[in-house]
PAKE-115290 format. One record per residue (C-alpha): residue number from 0; residue in three letters; x, y, z. Coordinates in steps of 0.25 Angstrom, whole numbers. Layout:
REM residues N
TORSE seq type  east north    up
TORSE NUM  ala     X     Y     Z
...
This chain:
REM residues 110
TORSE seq type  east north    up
TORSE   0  unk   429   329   384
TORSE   1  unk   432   338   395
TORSE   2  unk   422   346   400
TORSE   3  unk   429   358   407
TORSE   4  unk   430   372   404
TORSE   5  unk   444   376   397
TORSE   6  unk   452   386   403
TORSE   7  unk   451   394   389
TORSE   8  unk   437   399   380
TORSE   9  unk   443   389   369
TORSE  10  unk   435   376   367
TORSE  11  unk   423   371   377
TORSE  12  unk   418   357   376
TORSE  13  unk   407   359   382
TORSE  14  unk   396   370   387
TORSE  15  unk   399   364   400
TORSE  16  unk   413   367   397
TORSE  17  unk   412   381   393
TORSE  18  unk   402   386   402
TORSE  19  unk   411   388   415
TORSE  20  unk   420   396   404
TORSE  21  unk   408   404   400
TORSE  22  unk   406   407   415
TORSE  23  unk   421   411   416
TORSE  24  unk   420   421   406
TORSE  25  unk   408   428   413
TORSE  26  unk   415   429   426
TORSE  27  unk   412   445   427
TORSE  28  unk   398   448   432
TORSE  29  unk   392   458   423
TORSE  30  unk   396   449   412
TORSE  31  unk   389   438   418
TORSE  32  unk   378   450   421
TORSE  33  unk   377   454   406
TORSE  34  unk   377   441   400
TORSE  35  unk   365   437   411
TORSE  36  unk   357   450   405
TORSE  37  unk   360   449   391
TORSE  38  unk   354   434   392
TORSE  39  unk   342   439   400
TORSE  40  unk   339   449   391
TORSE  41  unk   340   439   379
TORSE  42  unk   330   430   387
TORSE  43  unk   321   442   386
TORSE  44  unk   323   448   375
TORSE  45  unk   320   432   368
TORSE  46  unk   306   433   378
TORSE  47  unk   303   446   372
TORSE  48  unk   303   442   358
TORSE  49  unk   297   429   360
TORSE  50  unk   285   437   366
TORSE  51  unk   285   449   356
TORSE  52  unk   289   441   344
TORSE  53  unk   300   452   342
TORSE  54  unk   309   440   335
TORSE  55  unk   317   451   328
TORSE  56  unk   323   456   342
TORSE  57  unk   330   442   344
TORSE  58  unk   341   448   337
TORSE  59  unk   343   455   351
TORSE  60  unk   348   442   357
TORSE  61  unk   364   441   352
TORSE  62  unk   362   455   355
TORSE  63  unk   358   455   369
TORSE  64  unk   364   443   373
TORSE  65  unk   380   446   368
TORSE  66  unk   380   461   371
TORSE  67  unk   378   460   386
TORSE  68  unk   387   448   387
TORSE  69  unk   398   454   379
TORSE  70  unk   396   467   385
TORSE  71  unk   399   459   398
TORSE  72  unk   411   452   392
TORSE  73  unk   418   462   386
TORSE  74  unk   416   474   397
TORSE  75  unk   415   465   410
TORSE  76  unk   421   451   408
TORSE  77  unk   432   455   398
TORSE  78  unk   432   444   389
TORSE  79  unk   427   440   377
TORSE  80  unk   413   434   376
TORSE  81  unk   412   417   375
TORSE  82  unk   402   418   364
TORSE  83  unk   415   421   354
TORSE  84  unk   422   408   356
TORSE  85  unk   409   399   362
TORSE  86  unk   397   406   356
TORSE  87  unk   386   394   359
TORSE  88  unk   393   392   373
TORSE  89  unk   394   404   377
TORSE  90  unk   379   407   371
TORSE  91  unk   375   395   379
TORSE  92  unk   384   400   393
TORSE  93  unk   376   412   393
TORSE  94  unk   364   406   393
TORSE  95  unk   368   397   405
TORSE  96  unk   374   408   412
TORSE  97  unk   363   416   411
TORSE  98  unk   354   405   417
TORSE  99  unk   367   401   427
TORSE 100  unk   365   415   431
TORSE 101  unk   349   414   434
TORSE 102  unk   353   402   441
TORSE 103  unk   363   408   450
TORSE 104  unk   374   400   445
TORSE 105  unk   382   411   439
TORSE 106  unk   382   425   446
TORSE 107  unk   379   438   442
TORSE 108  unk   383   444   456
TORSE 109  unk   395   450   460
C-alpha cells in the first residue's frame, strides 16, 4: 500500500501516513502552542496524582488535553479538530507533536 499522505482527512494507511496531515492541520502557532500546553499539563497533572494518589482527579485529563487543543483549533486554526474523524491518530499525533516540539522538530516560534 501506499504510504503517502492523501490530500484529504478521509482514509490514512498508516500513522506515518497521517502524521504530516496532523502537522498540516496545526500550521497556526498558538495552536501548535496550546496543544504543547495542554499535553504538558496532562504530563503533570498524571505526575501529581501518581505522587498524591488523588486517582479521582484523572478525570481532568480528556478535560485538559481537548480544551486547549480545541480551543486552538477552533479560535486560531480554524478548523475542525482531527480527533473527530482519526481519534487514535490524532490522540497518537499529539503526543509526537508534543515531543517533536521538545525535540525542535516542530516550532512554536513565530
Amino acid at each position: 500500500m501506499n504510504d503517502q499522505a492523501p490530500t484529504n482527512s478521509e482514509n490514512f494507511n498508516s500513522f506515518k501516513a497521517f502524521y504530516p496531515y496532523y502537522l498540516g492541520e496545526h500550521s497556526d502557532v498558538t495552536c501548535r502552542r496550546l496543544h504543547f500546553v495542554g499535553t504538558g499539563l496532562i504530563i503533570a497533572l498524571w505526575i501529581w496524582v501518581f505522587v498524591t494518589q488523588s486517582w479521582l482527579y484523572l478525570w481532568l485529563t480528556p478535560l485538559i488535553g481537548y480544551g486547549f487543543a480545541w480551543f486552538g483549533h477552533f479560535f486560531f486554526e480554524k478548523n475542525k479538530p482531527a480527533t473527530f474523524k482519526h481519534p487514535l491518530y490524532s490522540l497518537l499525533g499529539d503526543w509526537v507533536m508534543f515531543f517533536d516540539i521538545l525535540r525542535g522538530k516542530v516550532s512554536i516560534l513565530k
